[in-house]
C-alpha positions in Angstrom: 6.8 31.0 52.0 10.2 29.4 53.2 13.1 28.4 51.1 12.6 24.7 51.0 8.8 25.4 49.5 10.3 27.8 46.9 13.1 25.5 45.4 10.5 22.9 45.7 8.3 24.8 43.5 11.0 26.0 41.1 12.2 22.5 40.7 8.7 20.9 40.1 8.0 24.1 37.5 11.4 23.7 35.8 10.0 19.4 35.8 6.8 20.7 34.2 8.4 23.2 31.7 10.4 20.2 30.3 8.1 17.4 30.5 5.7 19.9 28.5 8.2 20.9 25.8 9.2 17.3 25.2 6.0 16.0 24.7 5.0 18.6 22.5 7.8 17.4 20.3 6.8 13.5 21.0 3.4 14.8 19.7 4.6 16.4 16.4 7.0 13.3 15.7 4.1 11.4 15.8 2.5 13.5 13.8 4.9 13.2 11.2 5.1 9.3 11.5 1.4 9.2 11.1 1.6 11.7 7.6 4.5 9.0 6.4 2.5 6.2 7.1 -0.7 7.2 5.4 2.1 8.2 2.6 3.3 4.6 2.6 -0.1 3.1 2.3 -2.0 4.8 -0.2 1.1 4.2 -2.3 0.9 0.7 -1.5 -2.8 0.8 -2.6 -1.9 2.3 -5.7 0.4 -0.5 -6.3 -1.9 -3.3 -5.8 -4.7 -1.4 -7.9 -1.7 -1.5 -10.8 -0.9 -5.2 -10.1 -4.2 -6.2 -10.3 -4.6 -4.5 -13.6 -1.7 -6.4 -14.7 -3.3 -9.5 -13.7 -6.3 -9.0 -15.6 -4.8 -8.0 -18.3 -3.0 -11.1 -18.2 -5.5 -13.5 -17.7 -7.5 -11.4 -20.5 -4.1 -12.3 -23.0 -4.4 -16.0 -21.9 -7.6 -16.6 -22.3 -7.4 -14.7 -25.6 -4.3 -16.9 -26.2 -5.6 -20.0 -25.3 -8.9 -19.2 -27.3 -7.0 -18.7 -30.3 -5.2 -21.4 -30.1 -8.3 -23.8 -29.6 -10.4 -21.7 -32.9 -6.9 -22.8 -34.8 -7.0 -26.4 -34.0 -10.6 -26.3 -34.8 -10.3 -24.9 -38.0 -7.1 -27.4 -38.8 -9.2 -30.7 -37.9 -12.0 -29.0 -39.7 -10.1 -28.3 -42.9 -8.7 -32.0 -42.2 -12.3 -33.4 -42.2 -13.0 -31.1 -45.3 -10.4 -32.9 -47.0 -10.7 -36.2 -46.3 -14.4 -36.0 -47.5 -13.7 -34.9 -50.8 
């Protein structure tokens, strides 16, 4: 082998050696990214679960509310009606 082959083959080993150690540390950045972002979304989930809870819950106390409300005008035009009868 002559001189020009060998650095040629240093050179594209030393290329190789560096290409291979930065893409292992692309790979476990990504890695890490991927972890964060399945992080970030079950959270996310867990937050809209919550929200919606708070909606119902809501809606349940305004239509409770709002049921209420229409049982006591009922029973005031009924106890209205009772009166003016007698």
């Amino acid at each position: 082998m002559d001189t020009a082959s060998w650095i040629i083959m240093v050179i594209l080993a030393v290329t190789l050696f560096i290409f291979l150690i930065l893409s292992i540390i692309v790979l476990i950045k990504i890695l890490k990214l991927i972890k964060e972002a399945r992080n970030f979304i079950e959270t996310g989930q867990e937050l809209a679960d919550k929200a919606s809870g708070v909606a119902s819950n809501l809606y349940d106390m305004t239509l409770m509310g709002s049921l209420t409300g229409l049982v006591k005008k009922i029973r005031k035009k009924y106890n209205k009606y009772k009166e003016d009868e007698e």
